[in-house]
matplotlib code that plots the C-alpha trace (Angstrom):
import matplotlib.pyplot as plt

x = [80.6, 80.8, 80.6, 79.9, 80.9, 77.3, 78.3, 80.7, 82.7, 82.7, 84.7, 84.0, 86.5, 89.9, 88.8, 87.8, 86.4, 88.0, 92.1, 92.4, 96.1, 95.8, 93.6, 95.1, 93.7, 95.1, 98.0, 97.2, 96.2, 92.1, 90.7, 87.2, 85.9, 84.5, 81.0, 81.9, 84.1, 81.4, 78.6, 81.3, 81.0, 77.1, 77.2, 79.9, 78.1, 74.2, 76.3, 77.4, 74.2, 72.3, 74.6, 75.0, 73.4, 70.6, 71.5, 75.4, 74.3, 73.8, 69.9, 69.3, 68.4, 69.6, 70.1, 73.0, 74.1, 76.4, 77.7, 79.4, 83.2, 86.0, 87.3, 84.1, 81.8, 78.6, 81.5, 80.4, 76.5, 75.6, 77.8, 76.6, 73.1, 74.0, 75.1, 72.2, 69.7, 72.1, 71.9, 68.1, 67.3, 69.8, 67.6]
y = [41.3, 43.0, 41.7, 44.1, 43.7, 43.6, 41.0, 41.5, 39.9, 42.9, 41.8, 43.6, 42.4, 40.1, 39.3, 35.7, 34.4, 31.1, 32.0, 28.7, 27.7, 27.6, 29.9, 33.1, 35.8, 34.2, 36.4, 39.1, 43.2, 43.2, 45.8, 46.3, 47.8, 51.5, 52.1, 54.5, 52.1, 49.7, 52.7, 52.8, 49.3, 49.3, 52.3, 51.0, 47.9, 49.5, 51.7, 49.0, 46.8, 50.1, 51.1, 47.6, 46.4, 44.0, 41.6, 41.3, 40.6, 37.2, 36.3, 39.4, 40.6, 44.2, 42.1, 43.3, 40.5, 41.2, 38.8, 39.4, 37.5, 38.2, 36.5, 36.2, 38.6, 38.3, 39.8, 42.7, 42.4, 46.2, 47.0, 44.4, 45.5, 48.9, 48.0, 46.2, 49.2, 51.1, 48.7, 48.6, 52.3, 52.6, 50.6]
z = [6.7, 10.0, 13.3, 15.8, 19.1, 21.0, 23.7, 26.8, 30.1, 32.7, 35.0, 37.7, 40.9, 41.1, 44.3, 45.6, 49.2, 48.0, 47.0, 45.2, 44.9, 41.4, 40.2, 38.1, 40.5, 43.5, 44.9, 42.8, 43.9, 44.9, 42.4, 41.6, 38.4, 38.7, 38.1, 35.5, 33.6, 33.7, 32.2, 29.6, 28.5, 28.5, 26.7, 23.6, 23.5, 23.2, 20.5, 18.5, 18.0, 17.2, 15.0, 13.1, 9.8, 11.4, 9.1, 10.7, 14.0, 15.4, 14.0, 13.1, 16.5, 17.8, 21.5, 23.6, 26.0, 29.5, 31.4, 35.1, 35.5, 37.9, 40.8, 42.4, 40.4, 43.7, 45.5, 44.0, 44.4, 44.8, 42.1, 39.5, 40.3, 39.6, 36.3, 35.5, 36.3, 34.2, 31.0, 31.7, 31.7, 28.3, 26.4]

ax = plt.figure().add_subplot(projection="3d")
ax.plot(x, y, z, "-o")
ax.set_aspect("equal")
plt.show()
């Protein structure tokens, strides 16, 4: 059996408006994900559950699922937004 890869973290920033002492992105280089990078994932994972056998994906449903991580992800509103109009208009 084959499990495709139709779900997905984009994690689109490092950065944080809280800098927790122990958190892992504390300290670390503020870099935000390009828009292009982020197409990129949309686009492998739309691939993937179009391209899979219904019956090896999760209830046999061609359903692509993104979720937004980072840092702070609402950091990054217009960006995530942007993403989300993109995933919308691929399907």
């Amino acid at each position: 059996m084959n499990y495709p890869m139709v779900n997905a973290s984009i994690n689109l920033t490092k950065s944080c408006n809280l800098k927790c002492s122990y958190c892992f992105t504390n300290g670390k280089k503020d870099e935000v994900i390009s828009l292009d990078t982020a197409k990129k994932a949309v686009d492998f994972l739309f691939k993937n559950a179009v391209g899979a056998n219904l019956e090896d994906l999760p209830n046999n449903q061609r359903r692509v699922d993104i979720s937004f991580w980072g840092g702070e992800p609402l950091l990054e509103w217009e960006l995530l937004k942007e993403i989300v109009t993109y995933a919308e208009s691929v399907v």
